[in-house]
DRENPA-3360 file (N, C-alpha, C; in nm, 2 decimals, always signed):
BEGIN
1 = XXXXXXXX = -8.56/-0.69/-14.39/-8.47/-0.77/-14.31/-8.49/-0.74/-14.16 ~ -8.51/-0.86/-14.06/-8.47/-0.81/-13.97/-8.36/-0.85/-13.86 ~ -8.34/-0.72/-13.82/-8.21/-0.70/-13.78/-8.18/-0.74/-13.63 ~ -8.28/-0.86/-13.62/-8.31/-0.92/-13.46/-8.25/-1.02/-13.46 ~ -8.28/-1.10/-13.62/-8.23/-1.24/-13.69/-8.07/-1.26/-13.66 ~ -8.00/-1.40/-13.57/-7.87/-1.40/-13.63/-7.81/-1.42/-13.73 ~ -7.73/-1.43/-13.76/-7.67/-1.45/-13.91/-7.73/-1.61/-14.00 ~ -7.65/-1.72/-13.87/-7.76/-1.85/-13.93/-7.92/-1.83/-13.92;
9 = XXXXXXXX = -7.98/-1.81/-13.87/-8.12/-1.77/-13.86/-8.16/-1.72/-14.02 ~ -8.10/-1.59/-14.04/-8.13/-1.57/-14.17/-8.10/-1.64/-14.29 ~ -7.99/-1.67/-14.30/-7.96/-1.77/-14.38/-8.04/-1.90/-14.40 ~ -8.06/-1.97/-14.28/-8.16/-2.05/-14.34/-8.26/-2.00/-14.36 ~ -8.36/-1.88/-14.32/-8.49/-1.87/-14.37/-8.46/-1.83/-14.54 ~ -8.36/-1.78/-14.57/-8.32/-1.75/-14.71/-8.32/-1.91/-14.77 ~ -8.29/-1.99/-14.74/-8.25/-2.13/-14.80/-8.38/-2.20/-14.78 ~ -8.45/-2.19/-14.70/-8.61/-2.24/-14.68/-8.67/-2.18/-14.82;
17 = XXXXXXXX = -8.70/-2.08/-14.79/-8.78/-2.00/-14.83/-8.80/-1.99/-15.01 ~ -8.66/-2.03/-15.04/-8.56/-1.97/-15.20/-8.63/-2.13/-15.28 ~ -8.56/-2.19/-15.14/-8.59/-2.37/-15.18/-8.43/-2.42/-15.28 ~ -8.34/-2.35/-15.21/-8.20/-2.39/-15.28/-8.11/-2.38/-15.16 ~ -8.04/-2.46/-15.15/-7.91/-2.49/-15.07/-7.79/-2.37/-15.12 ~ -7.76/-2.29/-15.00/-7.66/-2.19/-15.00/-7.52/-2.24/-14.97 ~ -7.39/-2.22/-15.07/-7.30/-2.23/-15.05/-7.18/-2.19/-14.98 ~ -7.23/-2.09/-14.90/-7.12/-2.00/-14.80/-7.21/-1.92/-14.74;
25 = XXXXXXXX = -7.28/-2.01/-14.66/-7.38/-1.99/-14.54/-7.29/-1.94/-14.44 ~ -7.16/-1.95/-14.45/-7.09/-1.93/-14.31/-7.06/-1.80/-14.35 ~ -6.99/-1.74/-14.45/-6.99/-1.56/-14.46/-7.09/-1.53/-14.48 ~ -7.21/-1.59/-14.57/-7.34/-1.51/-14.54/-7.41/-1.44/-14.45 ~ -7.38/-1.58/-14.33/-7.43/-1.51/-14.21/-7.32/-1.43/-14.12 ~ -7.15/-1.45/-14.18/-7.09/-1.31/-14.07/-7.17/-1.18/-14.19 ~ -7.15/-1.21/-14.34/-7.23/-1.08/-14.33/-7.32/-0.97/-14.28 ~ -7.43/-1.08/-14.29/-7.53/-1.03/-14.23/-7.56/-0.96/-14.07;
33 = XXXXXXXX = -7.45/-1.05/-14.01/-7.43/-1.00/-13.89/-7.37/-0.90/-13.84 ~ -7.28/-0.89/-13.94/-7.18/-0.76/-13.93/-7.29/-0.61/-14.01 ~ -7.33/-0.61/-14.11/-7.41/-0.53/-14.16/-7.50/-0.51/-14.10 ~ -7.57/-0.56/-14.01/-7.67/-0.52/-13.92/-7.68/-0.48/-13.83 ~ -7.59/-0.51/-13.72/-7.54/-0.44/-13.60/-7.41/-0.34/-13.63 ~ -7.33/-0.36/-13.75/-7.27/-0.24/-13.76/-7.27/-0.10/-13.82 ~ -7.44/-0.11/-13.90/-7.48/+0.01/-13.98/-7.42/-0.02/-14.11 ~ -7.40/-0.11/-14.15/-7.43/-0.14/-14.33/-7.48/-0.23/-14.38;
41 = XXXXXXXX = -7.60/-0.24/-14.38/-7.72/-0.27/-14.45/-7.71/-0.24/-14.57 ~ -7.69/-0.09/-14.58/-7.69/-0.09/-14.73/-7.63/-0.14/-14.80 ~ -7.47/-0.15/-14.78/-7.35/-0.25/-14.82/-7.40/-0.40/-14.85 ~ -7.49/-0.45/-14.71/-7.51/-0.56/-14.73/-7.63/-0.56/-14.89 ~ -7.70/-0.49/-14.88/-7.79/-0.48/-14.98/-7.73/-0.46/-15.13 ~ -7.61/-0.39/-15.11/-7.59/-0.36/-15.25/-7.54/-0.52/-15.30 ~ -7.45/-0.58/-15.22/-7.42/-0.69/-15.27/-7.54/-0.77/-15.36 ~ -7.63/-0.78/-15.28/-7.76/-0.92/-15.31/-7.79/-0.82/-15.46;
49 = XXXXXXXX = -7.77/-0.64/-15.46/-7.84/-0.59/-15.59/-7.74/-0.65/-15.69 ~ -7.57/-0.62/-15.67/-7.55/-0.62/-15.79/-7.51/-0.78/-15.80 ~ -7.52/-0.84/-15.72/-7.56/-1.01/-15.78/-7.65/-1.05/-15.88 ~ -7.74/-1.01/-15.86/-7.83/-1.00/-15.92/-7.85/-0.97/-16.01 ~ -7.80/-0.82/-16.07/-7.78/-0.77/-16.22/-7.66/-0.84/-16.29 ~ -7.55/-0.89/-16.19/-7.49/-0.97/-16.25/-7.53/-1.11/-16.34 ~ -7.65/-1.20/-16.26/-7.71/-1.26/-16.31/-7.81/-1.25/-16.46 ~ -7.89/-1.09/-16.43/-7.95/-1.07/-16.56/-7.86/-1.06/-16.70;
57 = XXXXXXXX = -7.73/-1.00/-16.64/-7.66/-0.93/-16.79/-7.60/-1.11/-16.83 ~ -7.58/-1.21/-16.71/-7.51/-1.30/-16.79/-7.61/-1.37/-16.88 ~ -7.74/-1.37/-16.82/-7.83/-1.42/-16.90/-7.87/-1.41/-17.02 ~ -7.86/-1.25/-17.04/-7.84/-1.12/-17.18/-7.72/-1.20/-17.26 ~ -7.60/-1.19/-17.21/-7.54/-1.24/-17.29/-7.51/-1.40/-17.35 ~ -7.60/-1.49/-17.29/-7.65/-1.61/-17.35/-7.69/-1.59/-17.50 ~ -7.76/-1.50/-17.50/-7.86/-1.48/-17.58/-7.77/-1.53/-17.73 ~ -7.82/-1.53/-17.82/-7.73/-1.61/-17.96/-7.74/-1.46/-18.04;
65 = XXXXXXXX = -7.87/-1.38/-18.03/-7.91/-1.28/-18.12/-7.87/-1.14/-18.11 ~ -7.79/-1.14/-18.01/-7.72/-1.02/-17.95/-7.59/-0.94/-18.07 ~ -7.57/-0.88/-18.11/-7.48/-0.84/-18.18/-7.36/-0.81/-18.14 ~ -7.22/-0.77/-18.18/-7.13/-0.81/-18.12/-7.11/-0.69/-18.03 ~ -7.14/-0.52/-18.08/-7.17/-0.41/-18.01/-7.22/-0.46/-17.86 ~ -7.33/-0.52/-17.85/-7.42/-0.52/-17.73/-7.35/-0.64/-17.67 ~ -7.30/-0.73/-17.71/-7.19/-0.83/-17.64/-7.08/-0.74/-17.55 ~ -7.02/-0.68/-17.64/-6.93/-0.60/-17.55/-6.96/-0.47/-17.52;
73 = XXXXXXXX = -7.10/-0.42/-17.46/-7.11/-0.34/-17.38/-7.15/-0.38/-17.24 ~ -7.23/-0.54/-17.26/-7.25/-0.62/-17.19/-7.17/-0.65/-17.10 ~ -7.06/-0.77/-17.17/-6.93/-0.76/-17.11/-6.87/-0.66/-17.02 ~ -6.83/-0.60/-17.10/-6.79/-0.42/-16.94/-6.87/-0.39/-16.83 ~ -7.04/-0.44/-16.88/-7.11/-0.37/-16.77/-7.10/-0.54/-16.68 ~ -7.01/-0.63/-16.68/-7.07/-0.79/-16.61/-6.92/-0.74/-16.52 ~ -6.81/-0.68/-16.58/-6.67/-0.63/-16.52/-6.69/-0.57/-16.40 ~ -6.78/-0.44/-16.47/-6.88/-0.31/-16.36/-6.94/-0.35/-16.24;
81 = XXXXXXXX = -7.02/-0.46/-16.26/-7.05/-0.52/-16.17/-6.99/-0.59/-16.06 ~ -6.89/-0.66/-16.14/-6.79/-0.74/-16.03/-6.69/-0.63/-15.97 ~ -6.68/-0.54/-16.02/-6.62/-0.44/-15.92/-6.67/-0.39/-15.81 ~ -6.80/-0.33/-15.84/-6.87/-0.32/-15.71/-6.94/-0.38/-15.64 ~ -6.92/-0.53/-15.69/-6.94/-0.62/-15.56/-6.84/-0.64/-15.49 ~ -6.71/-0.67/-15.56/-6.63/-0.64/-15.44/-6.61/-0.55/-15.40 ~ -6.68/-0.43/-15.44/-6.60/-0.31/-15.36/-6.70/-0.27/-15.21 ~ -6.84/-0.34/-15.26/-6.93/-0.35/-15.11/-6.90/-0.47/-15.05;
89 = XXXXXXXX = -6.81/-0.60/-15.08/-6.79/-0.69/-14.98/-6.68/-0.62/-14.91 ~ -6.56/-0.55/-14.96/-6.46/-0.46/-14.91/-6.52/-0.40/-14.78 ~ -6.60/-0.35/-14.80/-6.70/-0.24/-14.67/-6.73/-0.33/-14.55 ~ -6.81/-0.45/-14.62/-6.81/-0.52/-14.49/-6.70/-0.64/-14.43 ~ -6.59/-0.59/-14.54/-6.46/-0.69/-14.50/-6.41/-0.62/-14.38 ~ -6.38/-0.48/-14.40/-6.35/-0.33/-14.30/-6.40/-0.36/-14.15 ~ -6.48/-0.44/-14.16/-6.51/-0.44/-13.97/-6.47/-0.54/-13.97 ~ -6.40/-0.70/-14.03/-6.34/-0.79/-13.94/-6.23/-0.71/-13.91;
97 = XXXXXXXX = -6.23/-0.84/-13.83/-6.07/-0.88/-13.75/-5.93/-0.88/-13.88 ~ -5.83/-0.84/-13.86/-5.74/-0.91/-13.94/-5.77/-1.02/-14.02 ~ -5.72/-1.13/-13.93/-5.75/-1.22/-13.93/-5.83/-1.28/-14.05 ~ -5.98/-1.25/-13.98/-6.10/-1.30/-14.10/-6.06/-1.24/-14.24 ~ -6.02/-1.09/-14.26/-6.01/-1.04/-14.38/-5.94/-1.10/-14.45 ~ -5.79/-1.15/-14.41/-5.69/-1.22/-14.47/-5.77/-1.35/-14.55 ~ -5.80/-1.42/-14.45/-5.92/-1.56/-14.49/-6.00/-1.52/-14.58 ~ -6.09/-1.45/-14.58/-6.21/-1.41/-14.68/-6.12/-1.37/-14.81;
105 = XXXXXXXX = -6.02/-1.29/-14.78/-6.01/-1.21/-14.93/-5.91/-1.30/-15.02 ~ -5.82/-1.44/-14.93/-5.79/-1.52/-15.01/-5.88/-1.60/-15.10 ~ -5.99/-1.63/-14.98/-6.13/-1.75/-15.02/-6.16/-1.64/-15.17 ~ -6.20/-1.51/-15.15/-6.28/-1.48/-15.28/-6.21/-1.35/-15.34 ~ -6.11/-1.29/-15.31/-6.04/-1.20/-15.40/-5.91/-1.20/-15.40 ~ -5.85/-1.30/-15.44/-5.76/-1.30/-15.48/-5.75/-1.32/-15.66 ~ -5.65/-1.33/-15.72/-5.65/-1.38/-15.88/-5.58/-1.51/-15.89 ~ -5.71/-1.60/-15.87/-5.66/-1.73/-15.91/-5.80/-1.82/-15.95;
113 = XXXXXXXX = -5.81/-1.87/-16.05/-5.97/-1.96/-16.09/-6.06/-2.02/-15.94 ~ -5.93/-2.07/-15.86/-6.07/-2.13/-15.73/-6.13/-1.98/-15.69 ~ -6.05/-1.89/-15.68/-6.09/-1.77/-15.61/-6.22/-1.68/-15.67 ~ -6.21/-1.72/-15.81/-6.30/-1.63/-15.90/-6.44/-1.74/-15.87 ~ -6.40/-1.89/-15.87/-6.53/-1.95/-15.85/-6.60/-1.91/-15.72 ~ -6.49/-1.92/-15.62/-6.57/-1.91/-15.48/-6.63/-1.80/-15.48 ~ -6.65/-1.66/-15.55/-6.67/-1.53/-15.57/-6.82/-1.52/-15.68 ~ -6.77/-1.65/-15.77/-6.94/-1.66/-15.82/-7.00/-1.77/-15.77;
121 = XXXXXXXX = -6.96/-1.81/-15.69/-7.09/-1.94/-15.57/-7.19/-1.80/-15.46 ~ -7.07/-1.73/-15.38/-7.08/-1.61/-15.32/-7.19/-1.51/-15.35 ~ -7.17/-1.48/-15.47/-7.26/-1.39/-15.58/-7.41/-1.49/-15.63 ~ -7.38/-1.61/-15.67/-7.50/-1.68/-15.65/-7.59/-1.69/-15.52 ~ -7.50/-1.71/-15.41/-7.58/-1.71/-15.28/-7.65/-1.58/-15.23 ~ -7.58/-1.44/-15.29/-7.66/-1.32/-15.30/-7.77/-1.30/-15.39 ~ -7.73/-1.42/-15.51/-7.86/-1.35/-15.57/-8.03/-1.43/-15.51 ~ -7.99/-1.54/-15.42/-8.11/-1.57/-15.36/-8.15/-1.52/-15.28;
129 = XXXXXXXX = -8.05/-1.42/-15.18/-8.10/-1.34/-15.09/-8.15/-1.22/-15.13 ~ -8.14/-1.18/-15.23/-8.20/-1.06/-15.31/-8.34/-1.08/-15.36 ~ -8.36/-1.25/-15.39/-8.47/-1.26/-15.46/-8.54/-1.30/-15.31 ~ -8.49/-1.33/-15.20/-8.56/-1.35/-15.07/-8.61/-1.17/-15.06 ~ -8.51/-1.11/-15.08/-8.56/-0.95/-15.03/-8.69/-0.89/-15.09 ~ -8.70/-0.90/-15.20/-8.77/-0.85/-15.31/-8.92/-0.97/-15.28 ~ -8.91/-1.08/-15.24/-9.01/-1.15/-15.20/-9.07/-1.11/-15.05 ~ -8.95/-1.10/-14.98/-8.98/-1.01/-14.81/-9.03/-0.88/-14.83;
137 = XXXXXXX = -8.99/-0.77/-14.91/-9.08/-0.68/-14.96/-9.24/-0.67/-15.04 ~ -9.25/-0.78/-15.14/-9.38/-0.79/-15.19/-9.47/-0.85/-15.09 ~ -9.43/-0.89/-14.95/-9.56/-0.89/-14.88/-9.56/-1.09/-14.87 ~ -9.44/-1.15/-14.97/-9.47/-1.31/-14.96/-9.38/-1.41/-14.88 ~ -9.32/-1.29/-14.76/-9.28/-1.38/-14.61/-9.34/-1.32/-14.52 ~ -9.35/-1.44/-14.43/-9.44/-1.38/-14.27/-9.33/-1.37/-14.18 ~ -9.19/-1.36/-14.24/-9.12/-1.29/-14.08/-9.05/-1.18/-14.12;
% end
């Protein structure tokens, strides 16, 4: 990542690059902005990780041949996950303003169905920045 890029800047090269249109390009990039000039990168990073593993286990549990044991160990660990994604968007909720926190944590943590969707559009838009990372790492972006 680098940490020269502003927030839109990165975002679109994530949306170029992924070749999918991001849904909350606008917290993506206060994310990004805030985790890189504030010293949590890694926060920002854990999000795109556990998006991501979120993604694998839901996929795991598609599966038809899964037994009901491995369904519900699955299950707990897709909970597990959603905890500490929000518990590293928390981190980087901690440097807004009032203000933004209020807004954000209605937009995506609150307990109500729009809230839980906007939380998995959110989590989808990390998991393409994760798979941008992991592509910016193997060497197959030039910035």
């Amino acid at each position: 990542m680098n940490p020269n890029l502003r927030g839109d800047e990165f975002t679109a090269i994530v949306a170029q690059l992924m070749g999918r249109r991001l849904e909350n390009t606008d917290v993506l990039s206060l994310f990004y902005e805030r985790a890189m000039r504030g010293g949590m990168s890694v926060a920002f990073n854990d999000l795109a990780f556990y998006a991501k593993s979120f993604q694998k286990v839901t996929r795991l549990l598609s599966d038809e041949k899964l037994d009901d044991r491995t369904k519900e160990i699955a299950a707990e660990e897709l909970k597990s996950l959603i905890t500490k994604f929000t518990g590293s968007l928390e981190i980087i909720l901690s440097s807004l303003t009032l203000e933004e926190r209020e807004v954000l944590r209605s937009r995506f943590l609150t307990v109500t169905q729009d809230s839980f969707r906007n939380l998995r559009t959110l989590m989808d838009d990390f998991v393409e920045v994760k798979d941008y990372l992991l592509l910016e790492r193997d060497g197959g972006s030039t910035r």
